[in-house]
N, C-alpha and C positions, 0 to 999 in steps of 0.2 A: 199505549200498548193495547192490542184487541186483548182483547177478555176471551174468547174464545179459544187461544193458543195457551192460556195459562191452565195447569192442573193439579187445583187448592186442594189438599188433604188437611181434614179438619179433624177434631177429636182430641182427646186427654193427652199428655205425655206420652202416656204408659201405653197408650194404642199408636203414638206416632215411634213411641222408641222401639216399638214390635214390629211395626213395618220397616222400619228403618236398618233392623236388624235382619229382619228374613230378605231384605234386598241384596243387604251386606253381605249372607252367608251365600246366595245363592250366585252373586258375581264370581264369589273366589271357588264355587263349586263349580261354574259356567269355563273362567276364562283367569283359572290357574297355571303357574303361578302370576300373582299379580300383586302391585305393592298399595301400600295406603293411600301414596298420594293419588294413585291411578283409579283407584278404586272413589275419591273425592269428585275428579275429575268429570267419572262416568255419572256418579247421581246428582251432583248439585252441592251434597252437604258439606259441608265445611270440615278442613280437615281432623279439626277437637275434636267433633261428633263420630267421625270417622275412626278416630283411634282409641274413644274411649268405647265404643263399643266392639272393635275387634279385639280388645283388652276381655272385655265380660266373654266372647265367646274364644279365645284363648284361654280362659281358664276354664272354661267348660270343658274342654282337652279336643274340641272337634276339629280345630284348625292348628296349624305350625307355622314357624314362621323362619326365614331362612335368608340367609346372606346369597346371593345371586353374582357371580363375575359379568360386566358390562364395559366392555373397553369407549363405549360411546360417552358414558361419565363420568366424574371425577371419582365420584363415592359410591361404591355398592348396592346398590338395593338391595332392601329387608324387601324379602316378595314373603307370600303367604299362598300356604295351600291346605287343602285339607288332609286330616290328619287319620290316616286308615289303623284297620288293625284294634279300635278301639270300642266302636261302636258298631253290634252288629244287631239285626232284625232278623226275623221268622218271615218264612212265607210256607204258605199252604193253599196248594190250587188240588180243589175238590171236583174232578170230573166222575162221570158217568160210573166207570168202567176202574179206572185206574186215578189213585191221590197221590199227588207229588208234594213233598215237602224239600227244603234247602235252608240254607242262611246265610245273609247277604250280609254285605260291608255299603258302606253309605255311598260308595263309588258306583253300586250295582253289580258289584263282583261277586261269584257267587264261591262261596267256600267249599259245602257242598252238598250234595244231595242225594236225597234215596225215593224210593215209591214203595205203597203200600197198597194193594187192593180193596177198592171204596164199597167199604157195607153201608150202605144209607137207612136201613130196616130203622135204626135206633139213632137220632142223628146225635143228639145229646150224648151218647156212650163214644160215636165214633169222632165226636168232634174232639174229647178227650183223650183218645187213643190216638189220634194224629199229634197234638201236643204229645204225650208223652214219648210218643217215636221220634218231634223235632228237638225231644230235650235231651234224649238218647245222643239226636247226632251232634249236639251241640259239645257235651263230656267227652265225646269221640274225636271233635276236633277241638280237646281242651280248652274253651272257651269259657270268660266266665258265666257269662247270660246274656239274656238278651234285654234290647233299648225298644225295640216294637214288638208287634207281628201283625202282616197282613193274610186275610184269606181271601182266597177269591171262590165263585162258583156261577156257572151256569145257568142264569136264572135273570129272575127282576129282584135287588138287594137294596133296601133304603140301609144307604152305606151311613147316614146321618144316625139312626138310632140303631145301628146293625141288626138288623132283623133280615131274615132270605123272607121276602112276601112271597117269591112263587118259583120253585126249580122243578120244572115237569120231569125230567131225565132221574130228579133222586127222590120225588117223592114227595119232596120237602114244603109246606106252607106255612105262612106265618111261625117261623123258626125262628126264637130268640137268641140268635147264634152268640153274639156279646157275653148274653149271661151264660153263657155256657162255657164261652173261653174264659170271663172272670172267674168262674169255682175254680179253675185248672191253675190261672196266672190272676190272684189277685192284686199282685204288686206291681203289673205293667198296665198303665194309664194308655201307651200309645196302641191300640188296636184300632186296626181296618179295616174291614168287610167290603167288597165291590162285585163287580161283575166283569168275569174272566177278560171279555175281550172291551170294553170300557178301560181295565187294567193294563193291559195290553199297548192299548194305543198312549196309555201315561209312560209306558216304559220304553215305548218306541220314542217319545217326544224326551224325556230327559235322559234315555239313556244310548239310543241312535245314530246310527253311525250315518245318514246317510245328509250329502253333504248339499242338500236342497231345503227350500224356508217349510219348517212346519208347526207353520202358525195355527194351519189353518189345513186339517186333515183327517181323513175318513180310515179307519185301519179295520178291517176283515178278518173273521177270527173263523177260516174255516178247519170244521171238525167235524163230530156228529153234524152240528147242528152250524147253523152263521148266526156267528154275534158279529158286531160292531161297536166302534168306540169313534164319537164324532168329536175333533179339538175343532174349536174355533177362537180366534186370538189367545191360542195357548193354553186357554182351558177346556176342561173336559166336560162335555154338553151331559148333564143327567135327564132333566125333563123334570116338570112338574109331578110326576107320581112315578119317579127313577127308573122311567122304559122309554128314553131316547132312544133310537140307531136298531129297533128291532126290525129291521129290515129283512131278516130270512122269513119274515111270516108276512114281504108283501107279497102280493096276489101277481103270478106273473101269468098263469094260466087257468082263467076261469073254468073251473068243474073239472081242473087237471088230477094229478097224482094226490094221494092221502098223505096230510102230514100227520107228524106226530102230535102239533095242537090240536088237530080234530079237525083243520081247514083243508080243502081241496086247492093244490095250485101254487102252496105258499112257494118262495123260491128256494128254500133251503132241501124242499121235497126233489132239488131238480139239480142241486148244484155243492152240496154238502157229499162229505165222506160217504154219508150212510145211502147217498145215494148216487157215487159211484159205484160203491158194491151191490145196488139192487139193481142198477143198469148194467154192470158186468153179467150178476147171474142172469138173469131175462136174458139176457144174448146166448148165455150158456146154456140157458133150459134146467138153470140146479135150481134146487126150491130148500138147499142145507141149511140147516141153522150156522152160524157163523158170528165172529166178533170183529166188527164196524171198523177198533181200533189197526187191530191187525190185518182184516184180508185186506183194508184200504193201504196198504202198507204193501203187502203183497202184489196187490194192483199197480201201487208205481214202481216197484222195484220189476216186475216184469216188463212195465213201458220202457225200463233204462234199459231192459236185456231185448228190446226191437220185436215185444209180442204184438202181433197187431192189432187182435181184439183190445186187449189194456190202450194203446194209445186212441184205438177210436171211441173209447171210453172216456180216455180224459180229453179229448178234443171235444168232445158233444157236450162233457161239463165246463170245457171254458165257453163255449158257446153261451150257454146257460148261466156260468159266472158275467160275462159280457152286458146280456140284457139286464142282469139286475145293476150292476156298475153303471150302467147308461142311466137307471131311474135315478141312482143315488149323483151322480154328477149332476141330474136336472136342476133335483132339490135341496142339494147341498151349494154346490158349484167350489168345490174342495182345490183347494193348490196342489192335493197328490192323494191318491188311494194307494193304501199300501196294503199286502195283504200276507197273513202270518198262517201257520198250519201244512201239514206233507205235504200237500201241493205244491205247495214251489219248490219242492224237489225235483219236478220237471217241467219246470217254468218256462224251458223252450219247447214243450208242446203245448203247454195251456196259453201262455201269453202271444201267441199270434192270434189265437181264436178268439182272443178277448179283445185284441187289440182293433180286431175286423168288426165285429160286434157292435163298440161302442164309436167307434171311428162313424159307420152308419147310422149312429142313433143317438148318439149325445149329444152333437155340439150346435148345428144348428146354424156354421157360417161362423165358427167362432174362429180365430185365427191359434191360436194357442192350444196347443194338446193338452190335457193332465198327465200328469205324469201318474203312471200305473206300474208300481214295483214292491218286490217282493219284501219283508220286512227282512232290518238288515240286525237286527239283535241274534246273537249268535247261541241265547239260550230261549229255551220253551216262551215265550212272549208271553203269556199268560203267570207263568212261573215267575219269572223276573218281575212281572205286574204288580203279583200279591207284595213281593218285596217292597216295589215302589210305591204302595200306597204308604207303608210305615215309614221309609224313607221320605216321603214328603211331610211325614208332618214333622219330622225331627227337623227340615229348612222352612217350614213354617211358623215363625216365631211369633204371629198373632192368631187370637181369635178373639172376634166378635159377636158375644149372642145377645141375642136381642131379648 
């Protein structure tokens, strides 16, 4: 047998029974309903092991198990699926302008939601008043509590010690955002902290409808500003000092437009929200104060009604979305860009301009396009994010610290 094909997992029990278990839970999360023996079949383990631990997580109440009609065999299958309605998380995505809170079920489903306008002045008092507004809506939809809560925010977050190290849009540094949800929820263990569109591209990846491999993908979080979330084999790239994928502050034109980090040219200065509303007004000669969220909003909704300034607005930004996607295909070389935010609300004016763009500048003789499409999550991507960081660690049944 080459040794090279075999792949030994080594360790105590108790870290082999933890993997063995979050593989287990995440098959019947994957590719329910499915029954025991199928679920032996797909990992290797032998069926005992197999059923004595869908036993331990059957009484956790997270999965069910169900008599299935099959005319193909003699006897029924017991299939198994997971078990809603039981287990729910918090999420709370802290932007600029506007905090959205919700709560999710372990499917990714969202029960439901409300917003609250983000006072950042005090972050500790408002990071309190976001929890108590998401405990509000939890009694409102009679629930008993919650099993996580993830947050997300705008920024650089070492998600490991949940601390926000740097969010320019609220203000925020070295923010010990954890201790701050623990005074509120001392009793929940599962908290999350990330970074909005890092999150983003997690909930694109387990919650996804789009029926292409994403193994292995770059997801665009245009808003104010562009974040990105890079998966490669599945997981979600952080980086050594947790600022992988900031790609809105590469350099695409030296000495060009002022961004908001202080850099001339970055590409978020040329292809973000905040700067289709500055290329709109410059056209229009207004110099109004305005809000980013809304007039960019106003901007596509005019392109849907055939304004023709607004569409040469957003075609000059897919342009400029193009070139940056072209850098990111060089240095990634991604199976699919996907890209989340109002914009692809008129995806048939921006995605020709991008598609010309990079079609010129990416490939290089490559035979194979990327594929370049709009996120297909039907709620805020970011939103849905914060949930699926607590969501994952509920199908996460090990941890290893060193």
């Amino acid at each position: 047998m080459n040794s090279d094909n075999v792949n030994i997992i080594t360790g105590n029990s108790k870290i082999l029974r933890g993997i063995h278990r979050a593989m287990i839970l995440n098959i019947i999360r994957e590719m329910q309903p499915i029954s025991r023996s199928n679920i032996a079949k797909l990992t290797g383990l032998n069926k005992s092991t197999v059923s004595s631990i869908v036993s331990e997580i059957l009484n956790e109440d997270l999965i069910f198990e169900q008599e299935s009609a099959d005319q193909n065999v003699g006897r029924n299958p017991i299939n198994l699926f997971l078990k809603l309605n039981k287990y729910h998380v918090g999420a709370i995505n802290i932007d600029s302008s506007i905090t959205r809170y919700a709560v999710a079920d372990i499917d990714g489903s969202i029960k439901g939601e409300a917003i609250i306008d983000t006072d950042s002045k005090n972050p500790e008092k408002f990071v309190e008043i976001c929890i108590i507004e998401l405990l509000k809506l939890c009694n409102k939809l009679n629930l008993d509590g919650l099993k996580g809560l993830g947050v997300n925010i705008a920024g650089i977050v070492d998600s490991k010690n949940l601390i926000v190290n740097f969010a320019p849009n609220l203000g925020w540094e070295d923010f010990n955002i954890g201790e701050a949800i623990r005074k509120v929820l001392p009793n929940i263990k599962n908290i999350s902290v990330g970074n909005d569109a890092k999150s983003s591209a997690l909930a694109e990846l387990w919650f996804g409808n789009h029926k292409i491999d994403l193994s292995n993908f770059v997801f665009l979080s245009i808003g104010p500003g562009i974040g990105s979330g890079i998966v490669v084999e599945n997981k979600l790239m952080n980086g050594e000092y947790q600022a992988s994928g900031e790609f809105g502050h590469m350099i695409i034109f030296e000495g060009g437009d002022l961004c908001t980090c202080g850099n001339k040219g970055c590409w978020e200065a040329y292809a973000s929200d905040r700067a289709i509303v500055s290329q709109y007004l410059t056209k229009k000669s207004d110099k109004l104060e305005h809000n980013v969220d809304f007039m960019a909003q106003d901007i596509i909704d005019m392109a849907k009604k055939k304004d023709e300034l607004s569409i040469e607005v957003l075609k000059q930004t897919g342009f400029y979305l193009g070139l940056g996607i072209a850098n990111i295909i060089k240095a990634i070389d991604p199976h699919a860009i996907i890209i989340g935010g109002k914009i692809t609300q008129v995806w048939d004016i921006i995605y020709p301009e991008i598609l010309t763009v990079v079609t010129q500048r990416a490939y290089f003789g490559r035979k194979i396009i990327i594929k370049i499409l709009p996120t297909s999550l039907n709620v805020l991507p970011s939103l849905l994010g914060a949930a699926t960081l607590a969501i994952e660690e509920i199908f996460d049944g090990f941890k290893i610290i060193s």
